[in-house]
C-alpha positions as CSV (number, residue, x, y, z in Angstrom):
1,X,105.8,90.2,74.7
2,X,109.5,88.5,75.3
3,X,113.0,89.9,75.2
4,X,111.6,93.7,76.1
5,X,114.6,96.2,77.4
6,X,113.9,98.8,80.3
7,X,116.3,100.6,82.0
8,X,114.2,99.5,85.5
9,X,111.4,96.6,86.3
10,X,109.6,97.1,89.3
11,X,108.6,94.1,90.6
12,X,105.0,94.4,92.7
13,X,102.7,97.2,92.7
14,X,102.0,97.4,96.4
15,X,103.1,100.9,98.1
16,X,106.3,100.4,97.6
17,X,106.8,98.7,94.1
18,X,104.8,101.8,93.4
19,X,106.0,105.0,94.3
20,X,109.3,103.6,93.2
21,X,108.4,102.7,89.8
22,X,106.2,105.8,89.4
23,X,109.0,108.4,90.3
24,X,111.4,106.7,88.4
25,X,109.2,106.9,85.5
26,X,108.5,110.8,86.1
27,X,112.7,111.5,86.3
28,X,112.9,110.1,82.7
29,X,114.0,106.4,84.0
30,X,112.1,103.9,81.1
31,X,110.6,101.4,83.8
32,X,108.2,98.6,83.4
33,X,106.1,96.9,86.2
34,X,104.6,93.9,86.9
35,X,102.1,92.6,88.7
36,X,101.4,89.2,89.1
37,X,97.1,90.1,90.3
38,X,94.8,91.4,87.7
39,X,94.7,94.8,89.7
40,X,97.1,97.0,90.8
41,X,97.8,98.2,94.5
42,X,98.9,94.4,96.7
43,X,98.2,95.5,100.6
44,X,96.9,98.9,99.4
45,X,93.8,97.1,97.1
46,X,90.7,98.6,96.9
47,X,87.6,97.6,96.1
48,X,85.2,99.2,93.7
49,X,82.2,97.0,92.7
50,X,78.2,97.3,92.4
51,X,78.2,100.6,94.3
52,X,80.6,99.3,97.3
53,X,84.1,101.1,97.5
54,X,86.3,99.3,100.3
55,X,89.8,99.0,101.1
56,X,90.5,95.4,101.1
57,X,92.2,95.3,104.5
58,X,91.9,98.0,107.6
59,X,94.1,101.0,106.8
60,X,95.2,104.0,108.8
61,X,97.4,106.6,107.7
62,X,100.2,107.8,110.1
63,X,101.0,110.6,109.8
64,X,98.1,112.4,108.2
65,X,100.2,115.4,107.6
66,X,103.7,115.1,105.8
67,X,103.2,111.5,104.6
68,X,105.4,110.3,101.6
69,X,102.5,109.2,99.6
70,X,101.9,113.5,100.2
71,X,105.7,114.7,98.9
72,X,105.0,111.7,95.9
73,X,102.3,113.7,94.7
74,X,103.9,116.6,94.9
75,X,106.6,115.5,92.4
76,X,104.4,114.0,90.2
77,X,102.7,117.6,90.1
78,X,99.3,116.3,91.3
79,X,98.7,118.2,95.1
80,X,95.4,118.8,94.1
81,X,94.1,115.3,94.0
82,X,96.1,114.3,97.0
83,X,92.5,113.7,99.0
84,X,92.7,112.9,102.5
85,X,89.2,112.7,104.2
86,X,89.9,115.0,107.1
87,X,92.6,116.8,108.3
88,X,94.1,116.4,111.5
89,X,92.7,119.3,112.5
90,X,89.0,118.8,111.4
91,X,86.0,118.5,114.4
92,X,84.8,115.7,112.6
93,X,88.4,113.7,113.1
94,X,86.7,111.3,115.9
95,X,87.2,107.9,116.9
96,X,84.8,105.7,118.8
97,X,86.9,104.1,121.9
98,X,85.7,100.4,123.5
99,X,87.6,99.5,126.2
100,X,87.6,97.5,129.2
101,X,89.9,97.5,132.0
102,X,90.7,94.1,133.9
103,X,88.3,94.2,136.8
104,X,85.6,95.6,134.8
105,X,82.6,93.3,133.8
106,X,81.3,96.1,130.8
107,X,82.8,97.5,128.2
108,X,82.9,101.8,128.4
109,X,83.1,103.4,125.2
110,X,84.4,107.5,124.4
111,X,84.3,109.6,121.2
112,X,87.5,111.6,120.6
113,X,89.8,113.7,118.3
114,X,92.4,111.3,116.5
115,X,94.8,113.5,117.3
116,X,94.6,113.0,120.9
117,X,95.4,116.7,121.8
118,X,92.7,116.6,124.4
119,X,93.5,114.0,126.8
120,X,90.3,114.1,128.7
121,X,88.5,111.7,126.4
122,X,90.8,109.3,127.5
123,X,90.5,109.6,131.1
124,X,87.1,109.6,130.8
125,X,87.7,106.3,129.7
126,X,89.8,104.7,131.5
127,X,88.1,105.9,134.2
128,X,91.5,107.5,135.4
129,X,92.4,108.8,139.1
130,X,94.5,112.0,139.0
131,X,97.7,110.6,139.7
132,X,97.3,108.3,136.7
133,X,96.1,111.4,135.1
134,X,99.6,112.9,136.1
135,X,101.4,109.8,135.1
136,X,100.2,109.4,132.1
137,X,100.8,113.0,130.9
138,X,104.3,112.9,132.0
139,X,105.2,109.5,129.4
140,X,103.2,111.1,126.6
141,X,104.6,114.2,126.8
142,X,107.9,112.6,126.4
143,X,107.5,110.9,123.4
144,X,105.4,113.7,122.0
145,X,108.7,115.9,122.0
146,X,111.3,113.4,121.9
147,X,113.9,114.3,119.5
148,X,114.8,112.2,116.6
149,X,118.1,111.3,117.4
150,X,117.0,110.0,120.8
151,X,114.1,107.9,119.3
152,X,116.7,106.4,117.0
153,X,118.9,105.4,120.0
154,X,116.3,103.1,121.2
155,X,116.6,100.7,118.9
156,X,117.8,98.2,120.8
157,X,115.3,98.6,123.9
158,X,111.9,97.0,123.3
159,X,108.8,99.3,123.9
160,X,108.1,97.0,127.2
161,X,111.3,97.5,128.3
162,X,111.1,101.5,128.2
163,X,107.8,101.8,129.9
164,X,109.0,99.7,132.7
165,X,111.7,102.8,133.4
166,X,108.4,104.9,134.0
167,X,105.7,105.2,136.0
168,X,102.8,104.4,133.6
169,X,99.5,103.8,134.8
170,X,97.7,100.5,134.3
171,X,95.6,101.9,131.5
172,X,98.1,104.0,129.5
173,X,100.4,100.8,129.7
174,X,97.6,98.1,128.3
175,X,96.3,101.0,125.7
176,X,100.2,100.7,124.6
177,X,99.7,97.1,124.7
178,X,97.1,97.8,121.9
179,X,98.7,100.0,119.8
180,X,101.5,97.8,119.5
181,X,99.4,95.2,117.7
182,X,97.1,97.8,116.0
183,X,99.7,100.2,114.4
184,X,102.6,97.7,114.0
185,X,101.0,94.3,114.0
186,X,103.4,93.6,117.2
187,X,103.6,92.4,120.6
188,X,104.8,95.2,123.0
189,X,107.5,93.1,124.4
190,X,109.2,92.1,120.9
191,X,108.4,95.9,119.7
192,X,111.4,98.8,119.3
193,X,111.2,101.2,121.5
194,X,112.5,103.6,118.5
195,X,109.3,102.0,116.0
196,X,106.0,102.7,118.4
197,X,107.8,106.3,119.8
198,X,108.2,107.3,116.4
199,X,104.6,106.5,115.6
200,X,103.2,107.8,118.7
201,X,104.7,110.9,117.8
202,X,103.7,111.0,114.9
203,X,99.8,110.6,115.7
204,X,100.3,113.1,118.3
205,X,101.7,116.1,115.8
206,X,101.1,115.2,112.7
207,X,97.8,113.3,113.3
208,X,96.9,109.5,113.0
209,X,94.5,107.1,111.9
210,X,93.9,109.2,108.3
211,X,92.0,108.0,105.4
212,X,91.5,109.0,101.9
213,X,88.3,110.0,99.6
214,X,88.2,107.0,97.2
215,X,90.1,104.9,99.7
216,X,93.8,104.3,100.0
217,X,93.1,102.6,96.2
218,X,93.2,106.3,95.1
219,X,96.8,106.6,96.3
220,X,97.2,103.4,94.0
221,X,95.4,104.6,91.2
222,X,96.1,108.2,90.7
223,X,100.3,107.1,91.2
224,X,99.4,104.3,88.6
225,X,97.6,107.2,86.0
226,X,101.3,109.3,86.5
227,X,103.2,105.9,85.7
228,X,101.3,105.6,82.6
229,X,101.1,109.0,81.5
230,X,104.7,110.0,81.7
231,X,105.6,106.7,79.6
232,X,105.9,103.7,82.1
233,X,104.5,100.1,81.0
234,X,102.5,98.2,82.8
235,X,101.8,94.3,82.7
236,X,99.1,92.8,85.0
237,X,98.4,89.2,85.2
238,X,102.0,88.8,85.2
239,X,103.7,86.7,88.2
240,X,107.6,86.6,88.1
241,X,109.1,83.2,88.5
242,X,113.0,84.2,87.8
243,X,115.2,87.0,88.0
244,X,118.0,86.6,86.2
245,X,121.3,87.1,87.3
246,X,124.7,86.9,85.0
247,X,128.6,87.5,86.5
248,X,127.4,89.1,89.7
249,X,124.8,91.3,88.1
250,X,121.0,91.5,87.3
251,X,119.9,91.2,83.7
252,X,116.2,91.0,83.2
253,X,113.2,88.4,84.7
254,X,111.5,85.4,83.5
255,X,107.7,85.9,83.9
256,X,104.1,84.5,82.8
257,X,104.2,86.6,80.1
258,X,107.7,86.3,79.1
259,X,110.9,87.8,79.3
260,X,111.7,90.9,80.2
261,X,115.6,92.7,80.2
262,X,116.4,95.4,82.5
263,X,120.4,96.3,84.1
264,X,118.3,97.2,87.5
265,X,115.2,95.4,89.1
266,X,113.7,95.9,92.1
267,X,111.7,93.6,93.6
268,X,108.8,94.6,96.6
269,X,108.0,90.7,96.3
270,X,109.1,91.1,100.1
271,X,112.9,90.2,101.0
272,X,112.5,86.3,101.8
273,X,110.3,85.6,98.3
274,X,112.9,87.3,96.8
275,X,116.3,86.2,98.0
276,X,115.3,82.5,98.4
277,X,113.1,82.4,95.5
278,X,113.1,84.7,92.5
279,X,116.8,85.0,92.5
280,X,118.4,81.8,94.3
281,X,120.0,81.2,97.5
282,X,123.5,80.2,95.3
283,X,123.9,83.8,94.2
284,X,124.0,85.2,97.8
285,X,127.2,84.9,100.2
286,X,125.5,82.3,103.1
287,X,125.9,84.4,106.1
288,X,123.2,86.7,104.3
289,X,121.1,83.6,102.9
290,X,121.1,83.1,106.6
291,X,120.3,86.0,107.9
292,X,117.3,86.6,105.5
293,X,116.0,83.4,106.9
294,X,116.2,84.6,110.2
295,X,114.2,87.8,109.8
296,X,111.0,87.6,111.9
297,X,107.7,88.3,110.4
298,X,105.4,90.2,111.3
299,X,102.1,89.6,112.4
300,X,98.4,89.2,109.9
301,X,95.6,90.8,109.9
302,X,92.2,89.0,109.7
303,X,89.4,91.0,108.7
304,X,85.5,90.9,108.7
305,X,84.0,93.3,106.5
306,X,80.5,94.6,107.2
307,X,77.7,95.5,104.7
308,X,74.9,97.4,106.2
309,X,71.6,98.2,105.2
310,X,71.2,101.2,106.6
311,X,73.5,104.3,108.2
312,X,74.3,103.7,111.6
313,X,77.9,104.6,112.2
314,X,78.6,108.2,113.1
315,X,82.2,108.3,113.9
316,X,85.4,107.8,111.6
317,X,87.2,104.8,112.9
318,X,86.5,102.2,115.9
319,X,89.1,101.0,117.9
320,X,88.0,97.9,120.9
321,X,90.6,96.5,123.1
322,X,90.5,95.4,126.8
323,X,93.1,94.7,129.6
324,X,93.5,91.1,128.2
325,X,92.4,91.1,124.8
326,X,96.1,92.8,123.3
327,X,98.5,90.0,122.4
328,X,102.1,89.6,123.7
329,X,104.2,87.1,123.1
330,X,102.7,84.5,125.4
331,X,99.1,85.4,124.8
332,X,99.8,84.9,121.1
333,X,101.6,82.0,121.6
334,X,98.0,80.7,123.6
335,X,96.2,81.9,120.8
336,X,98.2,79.7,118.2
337,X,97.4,76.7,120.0
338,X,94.1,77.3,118.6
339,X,91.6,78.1,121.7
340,X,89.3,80.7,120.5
341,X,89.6,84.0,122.6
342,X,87.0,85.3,124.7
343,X,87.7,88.5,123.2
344,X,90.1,90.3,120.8
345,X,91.6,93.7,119.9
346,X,89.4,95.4,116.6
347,X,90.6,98.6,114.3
348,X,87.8,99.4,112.2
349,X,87.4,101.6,109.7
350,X,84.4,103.3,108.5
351,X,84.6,103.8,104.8
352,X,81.1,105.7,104.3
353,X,82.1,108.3,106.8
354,X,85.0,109.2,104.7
355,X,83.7,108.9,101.3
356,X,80.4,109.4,100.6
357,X,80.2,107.2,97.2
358,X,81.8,104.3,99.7
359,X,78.2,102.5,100.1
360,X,74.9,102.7,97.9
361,X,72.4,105.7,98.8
362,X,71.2,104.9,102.2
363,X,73.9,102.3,103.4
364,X,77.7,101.9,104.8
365,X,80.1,99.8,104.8
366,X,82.9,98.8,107.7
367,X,85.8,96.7,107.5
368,X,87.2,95.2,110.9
369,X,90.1,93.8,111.5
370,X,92.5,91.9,114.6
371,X,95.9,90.6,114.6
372,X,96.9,86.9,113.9
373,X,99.7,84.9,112.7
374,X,101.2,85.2,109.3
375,X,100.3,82.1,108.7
376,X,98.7,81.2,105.8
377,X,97.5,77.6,107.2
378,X,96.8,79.6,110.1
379,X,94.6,77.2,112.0
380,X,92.9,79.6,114.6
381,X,91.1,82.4,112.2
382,X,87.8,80.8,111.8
383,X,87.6,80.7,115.6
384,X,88.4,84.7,115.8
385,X,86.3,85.9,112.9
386,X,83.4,83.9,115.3
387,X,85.3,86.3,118.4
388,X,84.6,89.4,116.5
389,X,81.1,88.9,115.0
390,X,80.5,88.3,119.0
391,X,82.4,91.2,120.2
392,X,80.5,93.6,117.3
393,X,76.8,91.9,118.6
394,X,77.4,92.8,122.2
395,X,79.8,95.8,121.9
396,X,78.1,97.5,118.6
397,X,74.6,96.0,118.3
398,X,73.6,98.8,115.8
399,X,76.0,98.2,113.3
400,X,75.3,94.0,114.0
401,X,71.6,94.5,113.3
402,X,72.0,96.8,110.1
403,X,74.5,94.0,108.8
404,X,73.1,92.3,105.3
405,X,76.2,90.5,104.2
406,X,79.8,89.9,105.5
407,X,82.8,88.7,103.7
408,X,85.8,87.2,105.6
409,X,89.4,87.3,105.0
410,X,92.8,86.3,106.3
411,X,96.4,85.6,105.9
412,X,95.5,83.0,103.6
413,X,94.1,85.8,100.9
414,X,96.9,88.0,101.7
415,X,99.6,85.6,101.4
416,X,97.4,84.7,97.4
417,X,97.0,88.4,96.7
418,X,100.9,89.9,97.5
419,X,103.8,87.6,98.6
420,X,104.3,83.9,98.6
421,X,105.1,81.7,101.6
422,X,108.8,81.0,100.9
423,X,109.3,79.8,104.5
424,X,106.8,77.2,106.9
425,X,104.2,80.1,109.0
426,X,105.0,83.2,106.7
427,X,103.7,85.3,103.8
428,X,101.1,86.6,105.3
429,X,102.0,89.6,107.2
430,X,100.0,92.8,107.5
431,X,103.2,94.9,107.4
432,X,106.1,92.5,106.5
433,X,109.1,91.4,108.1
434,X,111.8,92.7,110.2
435,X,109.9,94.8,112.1
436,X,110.6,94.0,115.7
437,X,113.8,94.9,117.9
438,X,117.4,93.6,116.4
439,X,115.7,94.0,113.1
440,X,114.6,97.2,112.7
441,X,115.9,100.8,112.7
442,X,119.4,101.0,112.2
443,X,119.8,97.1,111.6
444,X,117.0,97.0,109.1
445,X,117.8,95.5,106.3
446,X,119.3,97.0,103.6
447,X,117.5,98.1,100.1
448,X,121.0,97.3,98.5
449,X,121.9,93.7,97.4
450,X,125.5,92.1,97.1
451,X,124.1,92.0,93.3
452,X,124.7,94.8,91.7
453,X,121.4,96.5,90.1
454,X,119.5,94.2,92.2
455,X,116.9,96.4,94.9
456,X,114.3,95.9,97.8
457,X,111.6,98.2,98.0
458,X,108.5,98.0,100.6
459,X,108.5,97.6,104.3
460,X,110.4,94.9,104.7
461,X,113.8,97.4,103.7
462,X,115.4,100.9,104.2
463,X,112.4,103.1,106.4
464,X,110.4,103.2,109.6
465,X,106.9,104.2,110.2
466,X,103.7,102.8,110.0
467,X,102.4,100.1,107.4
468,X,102.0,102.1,103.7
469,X,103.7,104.9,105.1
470,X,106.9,103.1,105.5
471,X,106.3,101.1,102.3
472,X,105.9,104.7,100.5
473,X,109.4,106.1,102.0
474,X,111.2,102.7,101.0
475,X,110.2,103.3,97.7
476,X,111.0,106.5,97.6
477,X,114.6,105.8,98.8
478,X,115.0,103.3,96.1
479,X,114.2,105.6,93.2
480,X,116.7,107.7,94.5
481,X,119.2,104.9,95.2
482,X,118.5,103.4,91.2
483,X,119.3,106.9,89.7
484,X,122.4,107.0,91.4
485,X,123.3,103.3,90.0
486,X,121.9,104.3,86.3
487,X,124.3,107.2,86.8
488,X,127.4,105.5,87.3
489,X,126.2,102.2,84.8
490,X,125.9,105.2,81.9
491,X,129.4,106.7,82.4
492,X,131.2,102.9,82.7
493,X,130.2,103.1,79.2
């Protein structure tokens, strides 16, 4: 399998890698990928075996309505199997709500919409006076209708920095606390203004938190099927160890399974791996050698996946978080030093509740997750998967006493399972890099190279947005941006 010619190899099969290679492939572009894991899919993995179907990390789809994965399968001519779960607009769209505020010594928990059109769950919660009732609608209502070019003007302001211009009620401003680490694996205080708005906005119109029949590894496998069936090759088991560069230009890769030849590659091996790796810090200028270096990652995800015995779960997703269990910068930087928390922030999503073939007859299955560092030596994660069994025992005894088996993993296994660790404490982010203030939004970078045919697909370049979404859109840019190059390559000749 050496000395093959493509007009395109698409490094990674994650959401990004992806939906690039696959539209490429259904515009008549002759593209190979490669993946260096036996399965296809990186961050968006799923997990079908002896009647268990799981994502292998917590997933949740912002927006529900009018994501890219949606206009992808659109092009490839495929609506019809483009399955989510719910719509935003379905009764059955519910979340269960734990939270605790500061001088509380119990937990209160809430059902509501996803959607959050009907604040009154909320307040329930939070156990709100009317003027924080007042307050709180008056900030949410401004992001809800926000216009886009005023979002993107907030790039520079962190999302601390533009609550503290408002009045915002103790609970609105620690829930925001929350969803900075759930929906961007951030703290609040390192956060773009411009990044959790969008989002926010997002979840509020377009609905949040959506999930797909089969799991998001239907979005991987039906986009994988397209690939194939319109002509594109694909090569599992085969991890990339050079691409090659000649003169200023791209001309192929060095893999496992041999050598491959291609004018354009793009790589969603994330932007570090790449750069400093695959290609070579000698064929970049050093101010952007330096740069890359200096992008910040983003924060892990370490998840405990539940296996019960029984259906006990009745709502969608789970969402626990306190006044002190969200993580800014100093908390994390406590939480580093290895003293195991008290308690922790937990997304969890209830896979049998969305798919029905998620679990054998007469069981579910849950996968929980909280934030962590990226590191892949990470130190503290034994101590928090012990924090959240403890938090699911007292806060969810049901699902703790229908629990047969649990499986554990962290940024260790996502670091293996998508992008190496180029640099000491990274590789294993959630999202990827370059996704806090000064690094994002208009000064993200770029899915261009100084080589030419050289691209970066995936969150780490060229969109905004939540996790797959914004892996989905870079992707989608980059086929555009490679048809454009193979455009102008063809008539140089």
């Amino acid at each position: 399998m050496t000395n093959q010619e493509y007009e395109v190899i698409v490094i990674g099969s994650g959401p990004g890698g992806l939906a690039c290679a696959t539209l490429l492939q259904k515009r008549g572009t002759r593209t190979l990928l490669l993946e260096k894991n036996n399965m296809l899919g990186g961050k968006m993995m799923s997990i079908d075996k002896d009647g268990w179907a799981y994502d292998l990390f917590p997933h949740g789809q912002v927006p529900m309505r009018g994501s890219a994965f949606e206009a992808i399968f659109a092009e490839l001519g495929v609506s019809d199997e483009f399955e989510p779960a719910l719509e935003p607009d379905d009764p059955r769209d519910i979340i269960t709500l734990c939270y605790r505020r500061h001088d509380w010594d119990r937990y209160k928990t809430v059902t509501q919409k996803q959607a959050m059109d009907d604040p009154e769950p909320f307040f329930s919660l939070w156990d709100a006076s009317e003027d924080e009732k007042v307050q709180a609608l008056t900030v949410m209502t401004e992001m809800a209708t926000m216009p886009d070019e005023e979002i993107a003007a907030l790039d520079n302001m962190t999302m601390k920095e533009w609550l503290g211009e408002r009045v915002v009620p103790a609970p609105l401003y620690n829930y925001m606390g929350f969803h900075a680490n759930a929906s961007l694996a951030e703290p609040l205080d390192l956060v773009a203004a411009s990044e959790q708005i969008l989002i926010m906005k997002q979840i509020m119109l377009q609905g949040g938190g959506g999930q797909y029949k089969g799991g998001f590894g239907m979005l991987t496998k039906v986009m994988a099927r397209e690939f194939e069936r319109n002509g594109g090759t694909v090569v599992t088991g085969a991890k990339v160890d050079k691409i090659n560069v000649e003169n200023g230009s791209v001309t192929g890769v060095e893999t496992s399974k041999g050598s491959f030849s291609a004018p354009v590659v793009v790589s969603s091996a994330g932007i570090q791996p790449t750069v400093l790796k695959l290609v070579g810090e000698e064929e970049f200028d050093k101010s952007y050698v330096d740069y890359v270096k200096g992008l910040a990652p983003g924060w892990s995800f370490t998840s405990v996946r539940y296996f019960l015995s029984r259906p006990v779960m009745e709502t969608a997703m789970y969402a626990v978080w306190s006044d002190d269990s969200w993580l800014d910068t100093e908390r994390f930087r406590k939480q580093k030093e290895g003293k195991e928390p008290e308690e922790v922030i937990l997304f969890m999503c209830n896979h049998s509740f969305y798919d029905e073939n998620a679990a054998p007859p007469g069981k579910q299955v849950l996968v929980s997750g909280t934030v962590c560092s990226p590191n892949p030596d990470a130190s503290e994660i034994e101590g928090l998967w012990n924090c959240m069994d403890r938090q699911m025992k007292e806060l969810l005894p049901d699902i703790w006493d229908a629990t047969e088996r649990r499986e554990y993993n962290g940024p260790r296994e996502i670091s293996s399972l998508t992008r190496d660790a180029v640099l000491p404490g990274q590789g294993g982010e959630c999202v990827g890099l370059a996704q806090i203030i000064g690094q994002c939004g208009s000064k993200k970078p770029k899915s261009e190279t100084s080589i030419r045919g050289l691209y970066l697909a995936g969150a780490d370049a060229g969109a905004a947005g939540m996790g797959t979404h914004q892996a989905a859109l870079s992707g989608t840019e980059v086929a555009r941006l490679v048809g454009h190059c193979l455009n102008k390559m063809y008539k140089a000749q």
